[in-house]
N, C-alpha and C positions, 0 to 999 in steps of 0.2 A: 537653555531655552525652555520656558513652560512650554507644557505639552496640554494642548485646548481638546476637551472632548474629540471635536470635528477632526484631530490630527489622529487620535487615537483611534476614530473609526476608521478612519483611510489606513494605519497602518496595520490594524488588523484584516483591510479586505486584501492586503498586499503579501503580507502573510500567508491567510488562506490562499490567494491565488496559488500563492509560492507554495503550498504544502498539495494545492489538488494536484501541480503540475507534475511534483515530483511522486506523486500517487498513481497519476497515470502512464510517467514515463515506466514507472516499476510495472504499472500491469503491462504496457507495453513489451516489457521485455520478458516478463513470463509469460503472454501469448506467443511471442517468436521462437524460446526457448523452449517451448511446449512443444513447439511446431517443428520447431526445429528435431526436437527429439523423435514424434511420429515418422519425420522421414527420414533420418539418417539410423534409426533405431533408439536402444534402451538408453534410459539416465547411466551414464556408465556407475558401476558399483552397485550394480539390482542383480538380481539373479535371474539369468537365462533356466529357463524349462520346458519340456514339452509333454504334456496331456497324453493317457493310451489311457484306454474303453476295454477291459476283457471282461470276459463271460459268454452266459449260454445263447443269449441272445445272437438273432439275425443282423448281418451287417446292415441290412438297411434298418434297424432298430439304430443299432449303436448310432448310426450316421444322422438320425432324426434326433437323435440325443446330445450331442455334441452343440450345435448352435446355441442351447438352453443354456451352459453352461460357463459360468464367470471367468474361470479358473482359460476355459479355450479364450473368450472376448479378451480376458486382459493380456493373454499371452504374450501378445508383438511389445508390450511395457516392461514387461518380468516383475519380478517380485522383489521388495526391500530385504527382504529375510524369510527365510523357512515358515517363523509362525504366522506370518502374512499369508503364506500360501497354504499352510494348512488350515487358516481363516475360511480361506477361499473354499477350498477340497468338501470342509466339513457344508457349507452352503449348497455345495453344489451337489453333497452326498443327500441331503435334503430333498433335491431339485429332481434325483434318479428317484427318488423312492414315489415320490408323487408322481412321477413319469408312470413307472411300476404303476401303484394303483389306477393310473388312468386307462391301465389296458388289463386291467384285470388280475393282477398279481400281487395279491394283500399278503405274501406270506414271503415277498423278496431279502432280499439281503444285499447289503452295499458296504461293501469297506475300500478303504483307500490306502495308500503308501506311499513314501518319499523317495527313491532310491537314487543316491549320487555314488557319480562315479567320476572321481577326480574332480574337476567345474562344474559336468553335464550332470542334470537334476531333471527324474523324472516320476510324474504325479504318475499315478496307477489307482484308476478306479477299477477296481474287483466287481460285479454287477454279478447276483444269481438271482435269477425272477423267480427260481421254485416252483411251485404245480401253477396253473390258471385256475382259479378260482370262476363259477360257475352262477346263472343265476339262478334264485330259489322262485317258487311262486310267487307274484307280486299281489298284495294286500291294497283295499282299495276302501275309504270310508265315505261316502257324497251324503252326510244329510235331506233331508227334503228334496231328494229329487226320486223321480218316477223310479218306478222298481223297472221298468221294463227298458229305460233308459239307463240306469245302472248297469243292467247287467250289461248291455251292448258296452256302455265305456269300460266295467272291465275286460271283456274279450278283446276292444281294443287294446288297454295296457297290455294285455298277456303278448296280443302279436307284437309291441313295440320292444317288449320283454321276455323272450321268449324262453323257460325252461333250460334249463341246460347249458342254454348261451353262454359267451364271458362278458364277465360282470364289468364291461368297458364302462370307464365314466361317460361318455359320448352319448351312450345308447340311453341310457337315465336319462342327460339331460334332451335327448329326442323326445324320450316318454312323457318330458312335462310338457313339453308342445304340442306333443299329440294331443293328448289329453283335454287341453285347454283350446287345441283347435274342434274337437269330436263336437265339446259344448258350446261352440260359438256355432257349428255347423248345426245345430239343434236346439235352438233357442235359447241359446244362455251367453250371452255375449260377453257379461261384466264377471263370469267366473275367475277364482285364482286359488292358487295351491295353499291352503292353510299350513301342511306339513310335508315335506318329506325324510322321513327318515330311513336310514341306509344301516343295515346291522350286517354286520362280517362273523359268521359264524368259521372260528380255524380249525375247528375241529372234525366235521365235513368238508370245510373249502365251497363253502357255499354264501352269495347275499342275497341277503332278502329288502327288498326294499317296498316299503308301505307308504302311501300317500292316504292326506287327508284333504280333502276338496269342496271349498264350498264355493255350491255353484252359480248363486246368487240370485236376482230374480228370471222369472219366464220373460221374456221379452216379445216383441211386436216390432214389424219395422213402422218409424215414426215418419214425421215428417221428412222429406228433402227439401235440403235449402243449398241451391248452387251460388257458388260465390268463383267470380276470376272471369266471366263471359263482358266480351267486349263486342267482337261484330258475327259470331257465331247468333244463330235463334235457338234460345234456351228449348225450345219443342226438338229442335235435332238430338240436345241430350237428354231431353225427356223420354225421346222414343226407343232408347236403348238401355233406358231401366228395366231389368227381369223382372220387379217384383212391386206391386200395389201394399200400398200402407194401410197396414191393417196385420201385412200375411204374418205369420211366423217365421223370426229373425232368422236368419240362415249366411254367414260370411262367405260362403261359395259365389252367393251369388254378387256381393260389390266383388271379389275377382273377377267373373262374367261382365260386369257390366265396364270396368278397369279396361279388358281386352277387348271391349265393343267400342270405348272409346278412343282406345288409341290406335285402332285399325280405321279409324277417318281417318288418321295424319293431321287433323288440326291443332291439338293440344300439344305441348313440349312436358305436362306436369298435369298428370291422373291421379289426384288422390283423394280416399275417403276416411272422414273419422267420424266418431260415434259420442253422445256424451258418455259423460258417467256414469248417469242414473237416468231408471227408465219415469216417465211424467206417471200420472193420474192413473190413466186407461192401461199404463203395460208397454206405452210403446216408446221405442228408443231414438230418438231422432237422430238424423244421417246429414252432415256434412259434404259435398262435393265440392272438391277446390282446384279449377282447372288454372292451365297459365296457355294460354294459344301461342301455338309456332306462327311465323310469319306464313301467308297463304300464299304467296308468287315467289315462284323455282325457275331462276334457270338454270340450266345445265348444259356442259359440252363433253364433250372426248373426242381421244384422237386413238387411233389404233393404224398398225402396220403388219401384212403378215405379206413373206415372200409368192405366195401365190395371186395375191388380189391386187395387192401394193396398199397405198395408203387410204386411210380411210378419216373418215370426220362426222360427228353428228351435235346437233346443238337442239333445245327443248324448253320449250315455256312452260309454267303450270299453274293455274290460277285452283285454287282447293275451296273456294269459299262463293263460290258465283252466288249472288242474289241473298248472300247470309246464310243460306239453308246446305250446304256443304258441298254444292255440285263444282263438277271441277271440270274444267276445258284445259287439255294437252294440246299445244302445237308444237313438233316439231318437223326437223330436216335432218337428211343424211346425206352424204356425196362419198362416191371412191370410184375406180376407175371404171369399173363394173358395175355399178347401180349409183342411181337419184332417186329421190324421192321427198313427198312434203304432205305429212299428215297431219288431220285433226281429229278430236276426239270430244265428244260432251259427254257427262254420264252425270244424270238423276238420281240423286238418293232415297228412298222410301219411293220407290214409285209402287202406288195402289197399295202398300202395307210394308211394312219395317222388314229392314236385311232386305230389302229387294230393290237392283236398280236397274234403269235402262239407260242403255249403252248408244251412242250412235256415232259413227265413225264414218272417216272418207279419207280418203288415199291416192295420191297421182305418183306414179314409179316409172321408170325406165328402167330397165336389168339388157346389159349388154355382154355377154358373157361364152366360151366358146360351144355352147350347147345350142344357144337361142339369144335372139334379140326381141325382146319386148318393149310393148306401151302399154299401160292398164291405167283405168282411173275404176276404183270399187269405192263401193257404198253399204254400210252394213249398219242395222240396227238389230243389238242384242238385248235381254232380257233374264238379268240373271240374280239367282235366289245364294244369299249366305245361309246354310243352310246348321253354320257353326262348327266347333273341332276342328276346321278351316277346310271343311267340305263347301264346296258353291257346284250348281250346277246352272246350266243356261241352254237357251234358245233362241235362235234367230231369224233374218231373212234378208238377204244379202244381192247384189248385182255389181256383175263384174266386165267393162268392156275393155277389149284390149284387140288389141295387134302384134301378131306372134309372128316372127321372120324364124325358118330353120332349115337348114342346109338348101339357103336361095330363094324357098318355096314363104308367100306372105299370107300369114290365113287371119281374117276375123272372128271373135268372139264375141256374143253377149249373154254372158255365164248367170240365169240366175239359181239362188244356190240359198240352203237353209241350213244352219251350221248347229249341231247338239254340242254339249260339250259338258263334263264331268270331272271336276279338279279337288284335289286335295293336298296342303301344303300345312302341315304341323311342322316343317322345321324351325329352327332359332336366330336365322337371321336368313333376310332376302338374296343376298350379296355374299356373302359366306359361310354357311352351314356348318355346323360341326354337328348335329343330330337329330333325329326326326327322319320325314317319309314325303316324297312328293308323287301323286301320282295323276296323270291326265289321260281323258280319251275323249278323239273327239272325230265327230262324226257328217258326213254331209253329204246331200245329195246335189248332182247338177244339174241343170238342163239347159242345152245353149238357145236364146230366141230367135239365135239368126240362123240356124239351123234345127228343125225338129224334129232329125235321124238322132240326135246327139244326146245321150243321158247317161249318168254315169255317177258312183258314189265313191266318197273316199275317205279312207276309216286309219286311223293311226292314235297308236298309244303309246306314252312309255312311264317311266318308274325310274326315281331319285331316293336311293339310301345312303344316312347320312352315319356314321360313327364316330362318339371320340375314344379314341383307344386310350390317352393320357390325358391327364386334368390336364385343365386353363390351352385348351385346345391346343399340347399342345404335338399331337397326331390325332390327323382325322384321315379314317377310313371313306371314300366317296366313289357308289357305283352309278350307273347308269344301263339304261337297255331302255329301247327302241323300237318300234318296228309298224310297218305301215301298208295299206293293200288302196290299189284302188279295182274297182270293178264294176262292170257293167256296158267297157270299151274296151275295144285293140288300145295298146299302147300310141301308136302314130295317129288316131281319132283323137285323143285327150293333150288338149292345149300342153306344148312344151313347158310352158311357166308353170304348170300343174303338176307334173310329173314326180316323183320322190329322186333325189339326188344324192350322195354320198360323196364325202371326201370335204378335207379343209379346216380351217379352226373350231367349227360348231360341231363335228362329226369324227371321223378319222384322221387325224393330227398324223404330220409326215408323205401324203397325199394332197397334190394340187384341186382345188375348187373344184367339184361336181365332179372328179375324174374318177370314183373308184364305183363303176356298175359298166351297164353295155355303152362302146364303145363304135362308132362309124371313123375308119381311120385312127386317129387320137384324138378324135371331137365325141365329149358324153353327150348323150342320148337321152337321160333318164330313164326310170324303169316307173313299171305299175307294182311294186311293193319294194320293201328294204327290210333292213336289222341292221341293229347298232346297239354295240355297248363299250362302255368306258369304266375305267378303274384308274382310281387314283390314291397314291400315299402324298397327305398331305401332312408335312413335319414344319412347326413354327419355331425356328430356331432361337428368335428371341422376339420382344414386344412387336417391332419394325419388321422381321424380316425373318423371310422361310421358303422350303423348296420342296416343289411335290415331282414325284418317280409318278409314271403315264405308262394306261397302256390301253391302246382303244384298237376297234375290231370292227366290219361291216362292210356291207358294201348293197347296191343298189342290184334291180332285178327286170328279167323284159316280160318275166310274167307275175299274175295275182297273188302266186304264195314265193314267198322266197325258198330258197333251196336249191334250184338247178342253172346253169345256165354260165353262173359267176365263180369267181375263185373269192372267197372270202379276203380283204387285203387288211393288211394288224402293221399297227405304229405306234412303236413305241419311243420316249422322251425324258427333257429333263427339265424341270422347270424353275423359276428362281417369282418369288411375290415381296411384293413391297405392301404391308398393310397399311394404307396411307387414313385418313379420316371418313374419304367419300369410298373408299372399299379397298378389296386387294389387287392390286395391280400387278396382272401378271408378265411373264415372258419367259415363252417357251420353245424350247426346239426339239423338232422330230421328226424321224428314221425311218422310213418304209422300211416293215422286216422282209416284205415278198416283196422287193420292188421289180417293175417291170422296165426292161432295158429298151429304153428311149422314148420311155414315157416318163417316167417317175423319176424327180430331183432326187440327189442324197442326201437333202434335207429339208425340212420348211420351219419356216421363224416366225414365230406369231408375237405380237404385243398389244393388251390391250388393258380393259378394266374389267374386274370380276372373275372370281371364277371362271373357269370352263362352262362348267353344270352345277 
């Protein structure tokens, strides 16, 4: 049969099919066979071995050493043959010595060995770090730049590198950021390291390491040009720029102004960049590149603890009212013990930048065994950022309510002017691992519907935060407390006023408001308290971690605490779920003093966040 072009095409695509297919059933079966091999073990006919680390070094040396190395990764495979593996060894004896030099040991020593016994083969890396080498004075070359700004950058170098130190590669490479940070912070933004060179003297056991640095031009901050605003008013980011175009460049201040804008909450994407080169006049122009988060939040939770029972609250938040960043919160709360439905408006820039006013209103019911109330309050605040995450404020407030306690129903109409002094440098709202939170706040009363009645009440406390191990994952967390009211008898000042003690916000293991003075088993409140808390909190893995509790206080029937009461201490255990919207805890806990036929032998709490 002649064979026509056209047949000759067709049989060569039948061909090709025929050659991919059995192409890829091959790779097929070397993927399954590969796999196969990862979990049943070695290709049989490889040599089993196992990796040992000796020398002078600390085990947690040796053990930071090991992941680095080929010879451990390929182990679970084994080796075709010995010279395969002394391939490997000789790499990996490479891998330690660079290790060595990166912690300061330029005069190490590394050898390796094979040693079989019968089948069993074992690698033996021998490791001697020898003396630590030290660092020499560091040498510093900045052409054209101010003498009197040189020497400052080298005093810097000298502290990033300090004499005597070890000669860690780490610490160098801090030093070239220092460095390159000193001159951005000092009008040199487009600086960079011409040289560094690193000389190992063996003979002392000393490096000296020299840079040469050019710092490039003086700069000016230039222009700003905001790019990414869509229903924000470019003047709300304009009024949290530190610094007029003209001044002398300074990079401290875009991280200032970074941490002014993303303490609106409008933005998801805070970033600044610079050109290259400064224009004409000297000055550097500034890019701002925001991306805005959506402005309306709702929110809900639910929480349960065995003294209250269940609980629920749900929250609206508009962040953007009128385009200029003001933001109106509504929310609700219900449990079996309290209602409530507040709102909240707050002004940004009121009368000049970082300063806003506040104005809030509140309707509650608290039915609880101390007291039965109804309050509807009104408060307009006035409070300054004052930066470093210090704010202070000022107020003036009215409060009318209806307090029932033990049968007896009294009126109030509370007006009230409230100081207040905060400070929150920690690193996350919701859960802390460092930083310092500290409040006090202060106010006087005087009731309208009686004008015997005045009275002030003053309460502080204090939140330290620690991480004892990276990537959080033990954080040290204290607390302490305490509060005086003065200027009434305790049975004069409205029971909803009162300081309380005991329950999930306070001494854990202790039912609601039950740890101060006492009518029967019904609390009382007192006119002062103290309270402090401790917590180990351990992140066992990304999801999930449990913090050890131990909290202490109690409530008082006079001004200073100290007499009257038995201090009551509970302590716990707790289990956190770190979900996206925070850590979600639950926790149970122990009256250590507990009191027989008052106090449970235990209370369960669940909710969202932290404790403190």
């Amino acid at each position: 049969m002649l064979k026509t072009p056209s047949h000759e095409r067709a049989h060569e695509r039948v061909l090709g099919r025929f050659s991919t297919a059995w192409m890829l059933m091959g790779i097929l079966v070397l993927t399954v066979f590969a796999g196969a091999t990862r979990v049943l073990g070695q290709v049989p006919g490889t040599i089993a071995y196992e990796v040992d680390l000796e020398g002078a070094l600390e085990k947690r040396d040796l053990a930071d050493i090991r992941p680095l190395l080929g010879s451990v990764q390929l182990q679970p495979e084994g080796a075709v043959s010995q010279a395969q593996l002394r391939r490997r060894a000789e790499k990996d004896r490479r891998t330690i010595r660079s290790w060595l030099r990166s912690r300061g040991y330029y005069g190490g020593r590394v050898t390796f060995r094979l040693e079989t016994t019968g089948e069993a083969v074992r690698l033996v890396f021998q490791i001697e770090p020898g003396a630590l080498y030290v660092l020499d004075v560091p040498r510093l070359e900045v052409p054209q730049l101010e003498a009197v700004l040189t020497a400052k950058l080298l005093e810097s170098l000298k502290a990033a590198l300090p004499e005597g130190a070890p000669a860690a590669s780490q610490a160098i490479l801090d030093a070239d950021k220092r460095l390159l940070t000193f001159l951005a912070d000092n009008g040199y933004p487009l600086s960079r390291i011409r040289e560094r060179k690193v000389v190992v003297d063996h003979d002392v056991r000393r490096v000296r390491v020299t840079y040469r640095v050019d710092p490039g031009p003086r700069a000016l901050f230039g222009p700003l040009r905001i790019e990414g605003l869509e229903s924000v008013d470019e003047e709300v980011v304009r009024a949290r720029i530190p610094w007029r175009e003209g001044r002398l460049f300074d990079r401290r201040l875009l991280n200032e102004a970074r941490n002014r804008l993303v303490a609106l909450d409008l933005f998801s994407i805070v970033r600044f960049s610079t050109a290259e080169k400064v224009d004409d006049q000297g000055r550097l122009p500034v890019v701002l590149t925001v991306v805005e988060r959506r402005h309306r939040t709702f929110r809900g939770g639910l929480s349960y603890t065995t003294d209250t029972g269940p609980g629920a609250k749900a929250s609206w938040q508009h962040r953007n009212m009128r385009r200029r960043g003001e933001r109106l919160d509504l929310g609700v709360t219900a449990s079996p013990l309290s209602q409530s439905l507040s709102g909240a408006f707050l002004i940004r820039d009121y009368l000049r930048t970082n300063q806003s006013l506040q104005m809030e209103a509140e309707f509650s019911r608290e039915d609880t065994d101390a007291y039965l109330s109804q309050a509807a309050d009104a408060l307009v605040t006035l409070q300054r950022n004052l930066g470093g995450g210090m704010r202070v404020g000022a107020g003036a407030g009215f409060r009318l309510s209806s307090v029932e306690e033990d049968g007896k129903e009294d009126s109030f109409g509370l007006l009230y002017a409230p100081v207040l002094f905060a400070l929150d440098n920690t690193d996350d709202p919701l859960d802390p691992s460092k930083g310092l939170r500290l409040q006090l706040n202060f106010s006087p009363y005087w009731d309208m519907l009686d004008l015997s009645l005045a009275f002030s009440k003053l309460s502080a406390s204090a939140s330290a935060y620690r991480e004892v191990l990276d990537d959080r994952r033990l954080v040290l967390a204290f607390k302490a407390a305490a509060g005086s009211i003065l200027g009434a008898g305790r049975d004069a000042v409205p029971a909803d006023i009162r300081f309380y003690v005991g329950g999930g916000g306070s001494v854990r293991g202790y039912e609601y408001q039950s740890v101060g003075p006492l009518e029967g088993t019904d609390p009382v409140g007192g006119r002062s308290f103290f309270l402090v808390n401790a917590e180990a909190r351990w992140k066992i893995t990304e999801r999930y971690g449990m913090v050890l509790f131990v909290d202490g206080g109690s409530a008082y029937a006079d001004a200073l605490p100290g007499s009257g009461e038995t201090p009551r201490w509970g302590a716990g255990l707790g289990l956190r779920y770190y979900s996206p919207l925070g850590p979600f805890r639950i926790d149970v806990a122990f009256p250590l003093n507990r009191r027989e036929g008052i106090d449970d032998a235990f209370q369960f709490y669940v909710s969202l966040g932290q404790a403190f």
